[in-house]
C-alpha positions as protocol buffer text, in pm:
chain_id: "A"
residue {
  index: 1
  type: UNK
  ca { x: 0 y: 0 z: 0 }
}
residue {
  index: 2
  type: UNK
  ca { x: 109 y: 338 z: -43 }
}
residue {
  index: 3
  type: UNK
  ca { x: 199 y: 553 z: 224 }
}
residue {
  index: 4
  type: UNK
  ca { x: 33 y: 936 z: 287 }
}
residue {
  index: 5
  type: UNK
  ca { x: 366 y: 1048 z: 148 }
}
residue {
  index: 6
  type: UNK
  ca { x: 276 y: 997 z: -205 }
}
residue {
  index: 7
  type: UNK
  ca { x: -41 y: 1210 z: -144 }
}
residue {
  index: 8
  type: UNK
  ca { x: -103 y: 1383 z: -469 }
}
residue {
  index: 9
  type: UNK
  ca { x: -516 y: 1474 z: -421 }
}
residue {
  index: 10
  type: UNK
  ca { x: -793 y: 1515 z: -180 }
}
residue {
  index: 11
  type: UNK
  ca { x: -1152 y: 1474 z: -320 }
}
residue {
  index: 12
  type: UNK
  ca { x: -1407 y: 1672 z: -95 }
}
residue {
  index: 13
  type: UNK
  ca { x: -1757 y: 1640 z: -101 }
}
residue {
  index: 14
  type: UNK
  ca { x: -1939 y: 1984 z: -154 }
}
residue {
  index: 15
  type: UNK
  ca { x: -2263 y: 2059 z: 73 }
}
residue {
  index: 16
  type: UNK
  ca { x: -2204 y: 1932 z: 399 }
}
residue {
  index: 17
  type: UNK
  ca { x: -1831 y: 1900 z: 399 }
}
residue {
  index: 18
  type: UNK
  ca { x: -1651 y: 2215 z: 238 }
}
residue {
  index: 19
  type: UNK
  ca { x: -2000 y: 2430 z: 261 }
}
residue {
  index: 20
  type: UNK
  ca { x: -2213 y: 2469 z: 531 }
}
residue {
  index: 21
  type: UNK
  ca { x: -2547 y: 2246 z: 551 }
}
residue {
  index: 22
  type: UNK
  ca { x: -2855 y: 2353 z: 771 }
}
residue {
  index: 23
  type: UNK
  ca { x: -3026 y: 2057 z: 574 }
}
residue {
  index: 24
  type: UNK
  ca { x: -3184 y: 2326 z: 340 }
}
residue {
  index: 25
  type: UNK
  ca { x: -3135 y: 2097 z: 52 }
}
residue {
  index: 26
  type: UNK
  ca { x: -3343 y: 1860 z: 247 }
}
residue {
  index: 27
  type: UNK
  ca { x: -3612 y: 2129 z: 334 }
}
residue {
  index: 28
  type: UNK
  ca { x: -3590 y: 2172 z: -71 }
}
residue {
  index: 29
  type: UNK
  ca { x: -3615 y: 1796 z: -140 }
}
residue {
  index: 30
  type: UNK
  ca { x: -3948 y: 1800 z: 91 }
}
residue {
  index: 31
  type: UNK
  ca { x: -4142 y: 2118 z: -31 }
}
residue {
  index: 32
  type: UNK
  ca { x: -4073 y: 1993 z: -387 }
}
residue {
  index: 33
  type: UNK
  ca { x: -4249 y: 1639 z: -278 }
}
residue {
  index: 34
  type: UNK
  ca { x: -4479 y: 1801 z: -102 }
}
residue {
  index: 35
  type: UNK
  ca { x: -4595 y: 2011 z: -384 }
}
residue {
  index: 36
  type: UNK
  ca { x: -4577 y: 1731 z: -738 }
}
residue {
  index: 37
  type: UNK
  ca { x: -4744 y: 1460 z: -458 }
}
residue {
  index: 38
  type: UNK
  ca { x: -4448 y: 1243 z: -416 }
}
residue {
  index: 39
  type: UNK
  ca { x: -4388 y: 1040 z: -54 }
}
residue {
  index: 40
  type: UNK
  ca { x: -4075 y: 1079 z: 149 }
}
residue {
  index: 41
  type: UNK
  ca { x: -4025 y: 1069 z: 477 }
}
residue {
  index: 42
  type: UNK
  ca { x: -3729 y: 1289 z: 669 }
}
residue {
  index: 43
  type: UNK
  ca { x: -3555 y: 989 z: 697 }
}
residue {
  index: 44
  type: UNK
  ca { x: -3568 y: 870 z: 343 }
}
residue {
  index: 45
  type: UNK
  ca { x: -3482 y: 1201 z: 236 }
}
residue {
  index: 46
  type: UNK
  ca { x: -3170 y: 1205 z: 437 }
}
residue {
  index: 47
  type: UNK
  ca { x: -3023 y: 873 z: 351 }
}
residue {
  index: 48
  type: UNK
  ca { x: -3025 y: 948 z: -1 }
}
residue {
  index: 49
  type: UNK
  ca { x: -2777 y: 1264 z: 58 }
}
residue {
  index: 50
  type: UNK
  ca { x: -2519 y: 1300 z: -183 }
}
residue {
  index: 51
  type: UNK
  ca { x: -2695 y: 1129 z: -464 }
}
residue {
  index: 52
  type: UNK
  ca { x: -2732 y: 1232 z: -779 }
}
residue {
  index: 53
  type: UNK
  ca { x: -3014 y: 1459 z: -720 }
}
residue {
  index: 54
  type: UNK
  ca { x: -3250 y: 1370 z: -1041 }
}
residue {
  index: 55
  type: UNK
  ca { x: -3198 y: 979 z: -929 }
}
residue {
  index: 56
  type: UNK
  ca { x: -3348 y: 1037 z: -624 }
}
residue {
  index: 57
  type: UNK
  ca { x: -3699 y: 1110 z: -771 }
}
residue {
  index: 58
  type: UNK
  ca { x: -3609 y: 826 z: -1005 }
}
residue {
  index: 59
  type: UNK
  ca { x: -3579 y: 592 z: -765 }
}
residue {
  index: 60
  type: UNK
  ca { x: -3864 y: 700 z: -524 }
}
residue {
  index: 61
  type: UNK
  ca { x: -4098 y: 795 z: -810 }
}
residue {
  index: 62
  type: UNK
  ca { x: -4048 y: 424 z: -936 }
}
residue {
  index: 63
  type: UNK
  ca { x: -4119 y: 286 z: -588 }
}
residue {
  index: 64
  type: UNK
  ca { x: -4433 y: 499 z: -590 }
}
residue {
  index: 65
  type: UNK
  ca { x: -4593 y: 387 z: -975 }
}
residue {
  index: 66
  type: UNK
  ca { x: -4409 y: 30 z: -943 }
}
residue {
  index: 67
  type: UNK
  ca { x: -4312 y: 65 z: -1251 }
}
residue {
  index: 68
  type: UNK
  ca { x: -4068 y: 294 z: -1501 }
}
residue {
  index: 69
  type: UNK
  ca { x: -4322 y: 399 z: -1773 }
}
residue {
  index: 70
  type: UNK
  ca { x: -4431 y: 698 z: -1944 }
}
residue {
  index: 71
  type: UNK
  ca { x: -4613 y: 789 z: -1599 }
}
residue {
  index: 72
  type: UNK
  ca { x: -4331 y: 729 z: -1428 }
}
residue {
  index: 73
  type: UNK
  ca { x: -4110 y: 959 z: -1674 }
}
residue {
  index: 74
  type: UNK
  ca { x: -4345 y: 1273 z: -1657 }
}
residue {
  index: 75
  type: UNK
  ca { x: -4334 y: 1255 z: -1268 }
}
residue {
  index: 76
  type: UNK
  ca { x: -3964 y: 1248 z: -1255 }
}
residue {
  index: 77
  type: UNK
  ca { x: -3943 y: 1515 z: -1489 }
}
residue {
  index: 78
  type: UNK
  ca { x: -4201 y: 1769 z: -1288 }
}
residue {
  index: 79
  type: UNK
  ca { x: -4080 y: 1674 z: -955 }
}
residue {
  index: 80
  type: UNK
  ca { x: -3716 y: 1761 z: -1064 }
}
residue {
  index: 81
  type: UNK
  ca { x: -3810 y: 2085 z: -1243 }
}
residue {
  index: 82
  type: UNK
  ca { x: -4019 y: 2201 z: -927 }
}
residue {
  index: 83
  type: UNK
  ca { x: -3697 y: 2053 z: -748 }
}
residue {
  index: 84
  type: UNK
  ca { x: -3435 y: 2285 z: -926 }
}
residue {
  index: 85
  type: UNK
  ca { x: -3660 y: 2595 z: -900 }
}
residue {
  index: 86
  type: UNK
  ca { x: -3644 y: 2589 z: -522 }
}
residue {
  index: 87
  type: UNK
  ca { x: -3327 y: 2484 z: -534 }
}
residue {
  index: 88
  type: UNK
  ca { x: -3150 y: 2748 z: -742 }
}
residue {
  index: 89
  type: UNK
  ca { x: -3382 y: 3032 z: -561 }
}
residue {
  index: 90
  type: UNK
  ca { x: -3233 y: 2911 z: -227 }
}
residue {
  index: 91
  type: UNK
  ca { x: -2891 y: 2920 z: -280 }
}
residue {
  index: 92
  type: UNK
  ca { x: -2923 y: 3266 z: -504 }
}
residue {
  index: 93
  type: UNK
  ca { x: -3111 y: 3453 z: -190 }
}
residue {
  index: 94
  type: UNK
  ca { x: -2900 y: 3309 z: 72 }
}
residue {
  index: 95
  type: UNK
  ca { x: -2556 y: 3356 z: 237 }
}
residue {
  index: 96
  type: UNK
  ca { x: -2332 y: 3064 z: 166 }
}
residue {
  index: 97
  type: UNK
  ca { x: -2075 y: 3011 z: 436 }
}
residue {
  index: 98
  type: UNK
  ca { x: -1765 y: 2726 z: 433 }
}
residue {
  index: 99
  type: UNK
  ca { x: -1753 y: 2466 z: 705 }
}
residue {
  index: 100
  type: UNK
  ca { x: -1511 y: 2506 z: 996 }
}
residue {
  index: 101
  type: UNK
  ca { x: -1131 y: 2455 z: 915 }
}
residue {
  index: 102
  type: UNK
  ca { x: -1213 y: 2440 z: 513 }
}
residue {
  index: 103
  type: UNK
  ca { x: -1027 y: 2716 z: 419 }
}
residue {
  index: 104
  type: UNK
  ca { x: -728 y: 2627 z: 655 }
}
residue {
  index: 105
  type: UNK
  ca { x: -694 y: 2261 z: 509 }
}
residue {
  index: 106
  type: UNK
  ca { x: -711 y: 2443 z: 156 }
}
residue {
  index: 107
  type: UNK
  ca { x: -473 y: 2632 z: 239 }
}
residue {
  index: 108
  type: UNK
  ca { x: -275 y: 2376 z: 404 }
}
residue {
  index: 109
  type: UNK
  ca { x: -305 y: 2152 z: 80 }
}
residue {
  index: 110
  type: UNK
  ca { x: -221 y: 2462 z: -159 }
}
residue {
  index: 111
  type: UNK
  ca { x: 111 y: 2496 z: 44 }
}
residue {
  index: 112
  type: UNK
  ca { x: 220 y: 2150 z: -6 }
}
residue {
  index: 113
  type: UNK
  ca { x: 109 y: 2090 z: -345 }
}
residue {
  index: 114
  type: UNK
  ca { x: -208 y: 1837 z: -293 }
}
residue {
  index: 115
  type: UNK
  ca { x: -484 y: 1925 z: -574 }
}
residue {
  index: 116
  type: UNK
  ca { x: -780 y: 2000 z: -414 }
}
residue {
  index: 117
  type: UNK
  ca { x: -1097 y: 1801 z: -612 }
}
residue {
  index: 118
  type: UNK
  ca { x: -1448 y: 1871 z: -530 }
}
residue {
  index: 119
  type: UNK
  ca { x: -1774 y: 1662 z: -605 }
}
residue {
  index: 120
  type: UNK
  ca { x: -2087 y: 1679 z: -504 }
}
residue {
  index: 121
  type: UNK
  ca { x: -2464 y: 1583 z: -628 }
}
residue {
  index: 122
  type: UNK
  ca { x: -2558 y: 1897 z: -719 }
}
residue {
  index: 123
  type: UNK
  ca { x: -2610 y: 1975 z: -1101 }
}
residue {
  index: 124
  type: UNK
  ca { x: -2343 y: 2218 z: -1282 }
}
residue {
  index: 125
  type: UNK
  ca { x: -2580 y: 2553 z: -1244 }
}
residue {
  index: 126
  type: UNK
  ca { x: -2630 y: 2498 z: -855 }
}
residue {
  index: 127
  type: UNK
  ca { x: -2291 y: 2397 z: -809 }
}
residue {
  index: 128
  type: UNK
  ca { x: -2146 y: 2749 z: -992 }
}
residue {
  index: 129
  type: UNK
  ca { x: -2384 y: 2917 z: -801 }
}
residue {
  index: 130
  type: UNK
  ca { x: -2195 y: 2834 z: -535 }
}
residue {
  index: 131
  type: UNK
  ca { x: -1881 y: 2840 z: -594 }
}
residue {
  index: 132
  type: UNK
  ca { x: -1912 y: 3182 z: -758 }
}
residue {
  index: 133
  type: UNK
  ca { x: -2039 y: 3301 z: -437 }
}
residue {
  index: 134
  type: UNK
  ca { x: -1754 y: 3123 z: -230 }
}
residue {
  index: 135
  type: UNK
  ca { x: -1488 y: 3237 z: -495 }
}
residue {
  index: 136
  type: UNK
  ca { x: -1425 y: 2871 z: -574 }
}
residue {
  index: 137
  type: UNK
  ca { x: -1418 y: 2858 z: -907 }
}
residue {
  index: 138
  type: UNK
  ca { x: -1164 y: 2578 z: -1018 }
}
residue {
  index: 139
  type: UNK
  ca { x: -788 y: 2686 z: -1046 }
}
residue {
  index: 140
  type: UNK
  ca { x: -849 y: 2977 z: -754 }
}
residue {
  index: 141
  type: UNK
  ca { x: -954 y: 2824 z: -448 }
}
residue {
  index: 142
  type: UNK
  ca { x: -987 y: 2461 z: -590 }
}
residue {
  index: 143
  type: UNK
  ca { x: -851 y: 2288 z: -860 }
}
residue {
  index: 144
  type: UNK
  ca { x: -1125 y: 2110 z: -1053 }
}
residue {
  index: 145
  type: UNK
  ca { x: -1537 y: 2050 z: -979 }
}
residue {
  index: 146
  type: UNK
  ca { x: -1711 y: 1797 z: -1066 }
}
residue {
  index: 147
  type: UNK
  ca { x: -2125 y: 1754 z: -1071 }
}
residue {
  index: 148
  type: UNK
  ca { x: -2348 y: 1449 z: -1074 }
}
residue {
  index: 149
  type: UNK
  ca { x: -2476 y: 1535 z: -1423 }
}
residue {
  index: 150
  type: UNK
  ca { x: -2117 y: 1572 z: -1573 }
}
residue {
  index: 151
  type: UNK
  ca { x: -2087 y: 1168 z: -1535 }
}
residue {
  index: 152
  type: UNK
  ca { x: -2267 y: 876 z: -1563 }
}
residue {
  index: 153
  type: UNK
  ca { x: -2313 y: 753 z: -1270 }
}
residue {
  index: 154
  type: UNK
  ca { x: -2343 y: 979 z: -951 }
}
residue {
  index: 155
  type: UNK
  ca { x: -2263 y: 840 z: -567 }
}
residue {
  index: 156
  type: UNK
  ca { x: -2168 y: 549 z: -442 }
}
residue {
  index: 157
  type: UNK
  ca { x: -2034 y: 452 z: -770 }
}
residue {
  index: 158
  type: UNK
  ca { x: -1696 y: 622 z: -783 }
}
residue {
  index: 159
  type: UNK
  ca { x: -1757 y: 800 z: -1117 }
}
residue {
  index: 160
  type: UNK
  ca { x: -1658 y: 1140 z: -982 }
}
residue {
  index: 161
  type: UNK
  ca { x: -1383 y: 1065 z: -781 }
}
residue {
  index: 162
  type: UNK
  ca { x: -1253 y: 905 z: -1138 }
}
residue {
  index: 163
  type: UNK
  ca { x: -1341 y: 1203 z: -1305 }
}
residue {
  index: 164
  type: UNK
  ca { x: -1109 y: 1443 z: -1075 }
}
residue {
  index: 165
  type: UNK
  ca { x: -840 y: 1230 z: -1105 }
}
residue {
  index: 166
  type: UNK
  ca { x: -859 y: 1192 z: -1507 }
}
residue {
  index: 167
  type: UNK
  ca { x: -895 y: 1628 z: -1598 }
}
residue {
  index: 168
  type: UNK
  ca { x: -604 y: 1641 z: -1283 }
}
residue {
  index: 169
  type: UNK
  ca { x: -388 y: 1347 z: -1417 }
}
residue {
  index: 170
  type: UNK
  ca { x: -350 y: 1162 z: -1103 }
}
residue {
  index: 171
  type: UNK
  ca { x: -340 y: 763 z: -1232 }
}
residue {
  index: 172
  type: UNK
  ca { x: -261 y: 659 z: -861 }
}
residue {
  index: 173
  type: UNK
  ca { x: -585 y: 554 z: -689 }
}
residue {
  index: 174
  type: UNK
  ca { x: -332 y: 526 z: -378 }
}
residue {
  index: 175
  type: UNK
  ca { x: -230 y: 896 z: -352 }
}
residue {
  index: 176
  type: UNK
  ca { x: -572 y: 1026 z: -314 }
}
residue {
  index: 177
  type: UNK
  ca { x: -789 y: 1071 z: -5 }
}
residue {
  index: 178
  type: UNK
  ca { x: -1155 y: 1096 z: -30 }
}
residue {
  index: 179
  type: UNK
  ca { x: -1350 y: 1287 z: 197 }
}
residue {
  index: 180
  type: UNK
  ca { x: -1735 y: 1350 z: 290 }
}
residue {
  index: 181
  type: UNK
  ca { x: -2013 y: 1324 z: 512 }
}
residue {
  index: 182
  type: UNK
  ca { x: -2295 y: 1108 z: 379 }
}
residue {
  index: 183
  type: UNK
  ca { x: -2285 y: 738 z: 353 }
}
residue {
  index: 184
  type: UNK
  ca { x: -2313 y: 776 z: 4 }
}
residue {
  index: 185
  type: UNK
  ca { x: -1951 y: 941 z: 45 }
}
residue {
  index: 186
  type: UNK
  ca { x: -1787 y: 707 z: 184 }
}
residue {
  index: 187
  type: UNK
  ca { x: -1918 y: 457 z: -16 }
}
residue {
  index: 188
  type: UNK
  ca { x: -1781 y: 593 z: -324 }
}
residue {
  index: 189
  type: UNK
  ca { x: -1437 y: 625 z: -195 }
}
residue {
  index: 190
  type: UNK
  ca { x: -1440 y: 292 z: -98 }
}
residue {
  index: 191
  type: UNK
  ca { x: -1568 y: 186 z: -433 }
}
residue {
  index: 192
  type: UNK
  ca { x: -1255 y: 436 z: -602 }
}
residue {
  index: 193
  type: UNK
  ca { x: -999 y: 231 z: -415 }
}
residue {
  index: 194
  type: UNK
  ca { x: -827 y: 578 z: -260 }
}
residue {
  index: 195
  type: UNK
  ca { x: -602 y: 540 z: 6 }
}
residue {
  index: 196
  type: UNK
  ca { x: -823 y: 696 z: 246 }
}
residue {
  index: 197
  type: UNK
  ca { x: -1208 y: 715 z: 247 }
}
residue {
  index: 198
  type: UNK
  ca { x: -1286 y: 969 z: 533 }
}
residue {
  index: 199
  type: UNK
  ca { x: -1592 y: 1143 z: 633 }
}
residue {
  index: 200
  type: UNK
  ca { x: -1595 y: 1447 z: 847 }
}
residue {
  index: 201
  type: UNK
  ca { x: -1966 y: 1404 z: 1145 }
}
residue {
  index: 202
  type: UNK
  ca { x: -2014 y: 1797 z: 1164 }
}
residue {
  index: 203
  type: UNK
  ca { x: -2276 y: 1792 z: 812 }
}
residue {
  index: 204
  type: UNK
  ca { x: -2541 y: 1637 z: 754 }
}
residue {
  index: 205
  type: UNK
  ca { x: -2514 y: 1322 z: 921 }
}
residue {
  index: 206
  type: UNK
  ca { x: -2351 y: 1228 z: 1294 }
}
residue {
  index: 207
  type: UNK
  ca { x: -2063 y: 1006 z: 1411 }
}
residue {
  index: 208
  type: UNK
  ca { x: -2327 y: 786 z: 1454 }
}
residue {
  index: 209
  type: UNK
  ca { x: -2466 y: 757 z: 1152 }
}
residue {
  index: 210
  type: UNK
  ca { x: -2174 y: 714 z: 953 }
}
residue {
  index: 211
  type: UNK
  ca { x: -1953 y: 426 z: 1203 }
}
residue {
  index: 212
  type: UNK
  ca { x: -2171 y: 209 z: 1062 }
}
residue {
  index: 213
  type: UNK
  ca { x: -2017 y: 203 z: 708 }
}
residue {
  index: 214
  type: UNK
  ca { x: -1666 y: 184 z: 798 }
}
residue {
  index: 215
  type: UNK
  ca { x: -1478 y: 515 z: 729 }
}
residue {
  index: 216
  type: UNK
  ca { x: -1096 y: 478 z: 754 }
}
residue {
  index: 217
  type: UNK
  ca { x: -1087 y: 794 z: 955 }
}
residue {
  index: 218
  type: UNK
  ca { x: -1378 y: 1010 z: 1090 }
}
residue {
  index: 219
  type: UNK
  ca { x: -1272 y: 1339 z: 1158 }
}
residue {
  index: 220
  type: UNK
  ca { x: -1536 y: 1626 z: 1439 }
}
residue {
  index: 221
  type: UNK
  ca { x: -1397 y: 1873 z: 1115 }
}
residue {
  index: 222
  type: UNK
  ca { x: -1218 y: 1997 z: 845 }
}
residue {
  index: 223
  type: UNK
  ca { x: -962 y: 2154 z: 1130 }
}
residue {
  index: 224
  type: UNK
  ca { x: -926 y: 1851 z: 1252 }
}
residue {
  index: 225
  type: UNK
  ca { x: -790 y: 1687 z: 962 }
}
residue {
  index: 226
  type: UNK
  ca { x: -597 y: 1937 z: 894 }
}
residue {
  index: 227
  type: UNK
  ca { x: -436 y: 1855 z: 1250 }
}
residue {
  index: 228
  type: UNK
  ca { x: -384 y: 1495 z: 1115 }
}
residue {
  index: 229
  type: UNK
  ca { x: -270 y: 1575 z: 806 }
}
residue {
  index: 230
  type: UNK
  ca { x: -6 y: 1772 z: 953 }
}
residue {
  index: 231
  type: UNK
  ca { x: 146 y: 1570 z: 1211 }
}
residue {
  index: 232
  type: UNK
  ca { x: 133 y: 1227 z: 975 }
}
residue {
  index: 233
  type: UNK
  ca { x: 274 y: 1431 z: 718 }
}
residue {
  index: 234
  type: UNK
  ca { x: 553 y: 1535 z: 941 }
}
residue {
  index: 235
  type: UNK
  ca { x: 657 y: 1194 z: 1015 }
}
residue {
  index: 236
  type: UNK
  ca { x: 767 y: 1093 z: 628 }
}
């Protein structure tokens, strides 16, 4: 196995993990199937965090008609329209904040030369709404973004974390650390091979939550792992 030495790239998750999460995309999730009639509970809602956002009215939309038809097709469709609407006024109207210790570790990472990879399950336009608002847009603050809809398959197949690594050029699975805070996170990373698949239990879901799926390392915050990241660093 490779050692942190090599470390060449850390893939964050977006909402949650980099930027701060009040669960307002879950507040959007609800009002939207609230108002096109589809059934979700809070809990359902929040387990599917981090997915592709456009399969999770697949998926529940084909639980509710039992079948993927025409019906089926014209659900997904309004749902997801109604979806992105609420969406994209939200994150226009509001203040957009990062998550403790972000821009320390990116910092941190920008110092000693470790690309800096977000992905998250946001489309492209929500996505560069935020990161316009943050500043983030790739090659300032981060290096490269990438979206659910920019791949085929979103999280917990590792698509994205692929996709980082191909537009950065980093061909060692083993010198790249993936980081979130969603089961779905942490499942990717697994499924990418990195070195490290981390979560961080300050977003959207707890310590408690997450133990259950095996991270390699859970971290209170970003701060903290900068704190790790420093001291194992400092020993190679």
């Amino acid at each position: 196995m490779k050692s942190i030495s090599d470390l060449k790239l850390v893939v964050f998750d977006m909402a949650g993990t980099t930027v701060t999460d009040k669960h307002e995309v879950e507040l959007c999730f609800t009002l939207a199937a609230q108002k096109t009639g589809l059934k979700m509970t809070d809990e359902e809602i929040l387990s599917v965090q981090g997915w592709s956002k456009i399969q999770v009215f697949e998926t529940f939309w084909e639980r509710q008609t039992g079948q993927r038809n025409q019906q089926w097709s014209n659900q997904v469709e309004h749902s997801y329209a109604v979806f992105r609407e609420i969406l994209e006024d939200h994150y226009q109207g509001n203040e957009i904040t990062p998550t403790s210790g972000c821009l320390e570790l990116f910092s941190f990472l920008r110092e000693h030369k470790i690309a800096i990879a977000l992905t998250t399950g946001f489309y492209r336009k929500v996505a560069d709404i935020i990161l316009d608002k943050l500043n983030w847009r790739s090659g300032q603050m981060v290096d490269v973004s990438v979206t659910s809809d920019e791949v085929q398959h979103g999280r917990p197949e590792p698509d994205m974390i692929r996709r980082a690594m191909q537009i950065l050029q980093v061909s060692d699975r083993k010198s790249v650390i993936n980081i979130g805070d969603t089961p779905s996170d942490i499942q990717s990373g697994r499924n990418a091979g990195v070195l490290y698949t981390c979560c961080v239990t300050n977003g959207t879901h707890s310590a408690s939550q997450l133990k259950p799926l095996n991270p390699d390392l859970a971290f209170a915050s970003l701060h903290e792992m900068k704190i790790w990241l420093e001291k194992t660093l400092k020993n190679y």
